[in-house]
C-alpha positions in Angstrom: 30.4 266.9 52.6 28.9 269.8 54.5 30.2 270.3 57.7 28.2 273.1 59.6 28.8 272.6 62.7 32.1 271.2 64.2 32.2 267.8 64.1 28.7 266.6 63.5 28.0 265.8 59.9 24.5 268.0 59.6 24.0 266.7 55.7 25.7 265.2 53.4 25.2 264.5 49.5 24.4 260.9 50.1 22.0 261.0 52.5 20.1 263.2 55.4 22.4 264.4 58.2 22.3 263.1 61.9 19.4 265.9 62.7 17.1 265.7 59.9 16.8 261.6 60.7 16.5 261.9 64.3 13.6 264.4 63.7 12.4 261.4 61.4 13.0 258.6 63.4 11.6 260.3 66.4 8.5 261.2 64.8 8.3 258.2 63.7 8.9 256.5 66.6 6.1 258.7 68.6 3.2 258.4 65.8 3.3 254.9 66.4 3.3 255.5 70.1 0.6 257.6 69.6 -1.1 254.7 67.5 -0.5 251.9 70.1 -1.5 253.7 72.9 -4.9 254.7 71.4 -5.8 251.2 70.5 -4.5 249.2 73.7 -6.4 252.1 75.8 -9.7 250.6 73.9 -9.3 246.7 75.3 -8.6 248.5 78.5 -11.2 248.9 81.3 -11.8 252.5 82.5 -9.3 252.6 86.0 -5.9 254.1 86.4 -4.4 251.9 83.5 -5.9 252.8 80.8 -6.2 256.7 81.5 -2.6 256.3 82.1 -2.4 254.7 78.6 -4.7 257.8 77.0 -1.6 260.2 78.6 0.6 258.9 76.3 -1.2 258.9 73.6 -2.3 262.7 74.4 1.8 263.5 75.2 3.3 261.6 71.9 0.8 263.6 70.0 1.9 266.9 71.4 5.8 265.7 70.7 4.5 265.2 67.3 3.2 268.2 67.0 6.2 270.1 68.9 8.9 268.0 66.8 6.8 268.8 63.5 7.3 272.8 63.7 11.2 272.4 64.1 11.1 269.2 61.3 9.5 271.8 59.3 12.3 274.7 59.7 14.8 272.4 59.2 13.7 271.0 55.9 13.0 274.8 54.5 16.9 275.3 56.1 18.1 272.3 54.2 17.3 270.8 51.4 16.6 266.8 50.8 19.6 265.1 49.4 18.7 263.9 45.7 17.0 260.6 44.8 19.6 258.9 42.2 18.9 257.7 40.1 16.4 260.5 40.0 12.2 260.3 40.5 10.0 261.2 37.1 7.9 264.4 37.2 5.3 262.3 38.3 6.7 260.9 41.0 8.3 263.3 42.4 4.9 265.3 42.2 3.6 262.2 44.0 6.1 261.9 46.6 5.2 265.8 47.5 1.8 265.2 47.4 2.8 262.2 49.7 4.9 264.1 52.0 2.6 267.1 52.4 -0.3 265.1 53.4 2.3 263.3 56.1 2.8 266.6 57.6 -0.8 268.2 57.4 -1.9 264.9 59.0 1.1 265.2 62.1 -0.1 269.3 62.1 -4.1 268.4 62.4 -4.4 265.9 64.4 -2.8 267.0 67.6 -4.5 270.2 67.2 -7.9 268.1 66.9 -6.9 266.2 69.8 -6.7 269.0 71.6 -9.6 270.7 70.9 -12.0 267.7 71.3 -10.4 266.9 75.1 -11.4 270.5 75.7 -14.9 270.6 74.7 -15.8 268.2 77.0 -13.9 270.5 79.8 -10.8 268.3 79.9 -7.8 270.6 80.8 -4.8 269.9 78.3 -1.0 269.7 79.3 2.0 269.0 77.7 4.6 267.7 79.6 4.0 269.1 82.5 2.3 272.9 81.2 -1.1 273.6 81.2 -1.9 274.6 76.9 -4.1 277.6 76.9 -8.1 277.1 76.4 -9.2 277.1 72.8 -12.7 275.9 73.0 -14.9 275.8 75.7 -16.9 272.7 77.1 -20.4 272.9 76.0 -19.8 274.1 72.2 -21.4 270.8 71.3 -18.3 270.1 68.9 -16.6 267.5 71.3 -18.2 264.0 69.1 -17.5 265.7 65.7 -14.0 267.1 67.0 -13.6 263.0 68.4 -14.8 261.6 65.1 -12.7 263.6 62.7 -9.4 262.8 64.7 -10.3 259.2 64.7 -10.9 259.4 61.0 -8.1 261.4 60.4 -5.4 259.3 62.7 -6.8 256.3 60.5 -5.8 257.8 57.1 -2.8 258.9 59.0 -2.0 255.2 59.6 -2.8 254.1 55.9 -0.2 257.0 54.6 2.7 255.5 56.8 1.8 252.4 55.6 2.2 253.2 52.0 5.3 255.5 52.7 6.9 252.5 54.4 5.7 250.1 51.2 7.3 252.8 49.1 10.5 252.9 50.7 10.7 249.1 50.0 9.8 249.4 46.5 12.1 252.2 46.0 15.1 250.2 47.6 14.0 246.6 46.2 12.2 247.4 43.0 13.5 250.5 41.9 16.8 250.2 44.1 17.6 253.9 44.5 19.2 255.1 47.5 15.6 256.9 49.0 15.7 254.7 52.1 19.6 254.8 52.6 19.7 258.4 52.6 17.5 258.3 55.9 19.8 255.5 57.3 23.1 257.3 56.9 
C-alpha cells in the first residue's frame, strides 16, 4: 500500500484511493444532476420553478467542468490500479478510447453551455462569480451552440450508459475487479 499522506489511503494496488473515487463518484453524481435537471426543466412551465431547475443544471455543469480539471491532474499524478486479470490490446485500446470520449464530453459541454447562454446575452455565474464574457449576444451562434450541447449531452448520456453496462459485464461476465477497484 501507498500511504502519501498520513493516514488517508490515497491508492492502493487493489483499487483507486479515497480521492480519485470521490472525484468519480462526484462527477458522477453531478452529470446525472445535470441530466435530471435539464429534462424535468422541459415538463416544467416557464415561472420561478423551472428557471430555478435550469440553475442547477447550469451549476452541476460548471462542477463538472471545475471537478474535471483536477480529475484530470490527479489521474496524470497517479496511475489507474491494474485490471486483473488484465484487458487485451483491444480492450484496453477500447476502454481509452472509452474513457477519453467520457472526458472530452464532461470538457465540451459545459464550455458549450456556456457559450450558447451568452449569445443570447445571458450573464453566466458559477457559484456565486460572474465567468468572464466569451461571446457576445447577437453572433447568431446561440441555436447552433443550443443544438450541439443538446446533441452532445445526449451521446454523453449513451457513453455512461455503456460504461455502467461495462462495469457489469466486467464484474459479472468477465469478473475482474474493474468495478471493485472504484468501490474500495
Amino acid at each position: 500500500m501507498d500511504f502519501k499522506i498520513s493516514s488517508i489511503n490515497i491508492q492502493n494496488k487493489q483499487g483507486y484511493g479515497a480521492i480519485a473515487r470521490v472525484l468519480h463518484w462526484g462527477m458522477a453524481f453531478l452529470v446525472v444532476l445535470a441530466v435530471c435537471a435539464i429534462e424535468v426543466k422541459g415538463l416544467l412551465p416557464k415561472g420561478p420553478l423551472r428557471h430555478t431547475v435550469s440553475i442547477w443544471h447550469f451549476q452541476a455543469g460548471l462542477c463538472v467542468l471545475f471537478l474535471l480539471c483536477i480529475r484530470i491532474v490527479w489521474r496524470l499524478t497517479h496511475p489507474a490500479p491494474p485490471i486483473v486479470p488484465p484487458l487485451s490490446g483491444l480492450q484496453q485500446r477500447l476502454s481509452g478510447i472509452g474513457h477519453l470520449s467520457l472526458y472530452a464530453l464532461m470538457l465540451i459541454l459545459p464550455i458549450l453551455g456556456v457559450l450558447a447562454r451568452q449569445s443570447k446575452g445571458n450573464a453566466v455565474d458559477f457559484l456565486g462569480y460572474m465567468l468572464p464574457v466569451l461571446l457576445d449576444k447577437g453572433s447568431g451562434a446561440a441555436s447552433v451552440l443550443r443544438n450541439l450541447h443538446s446533441t452532445l449531452g445526449n451521446v454523453l448520456i449513451g457513453l455512461v450508459a455503456i460504461h455502467v453496462a461495462l462495469t457489469f459485464y466486467h464484474h459479472r461476465i468477465r469478473k475482474d475487479n474493474t468495478l471493485l477497484r472504484m468501490l474500495r
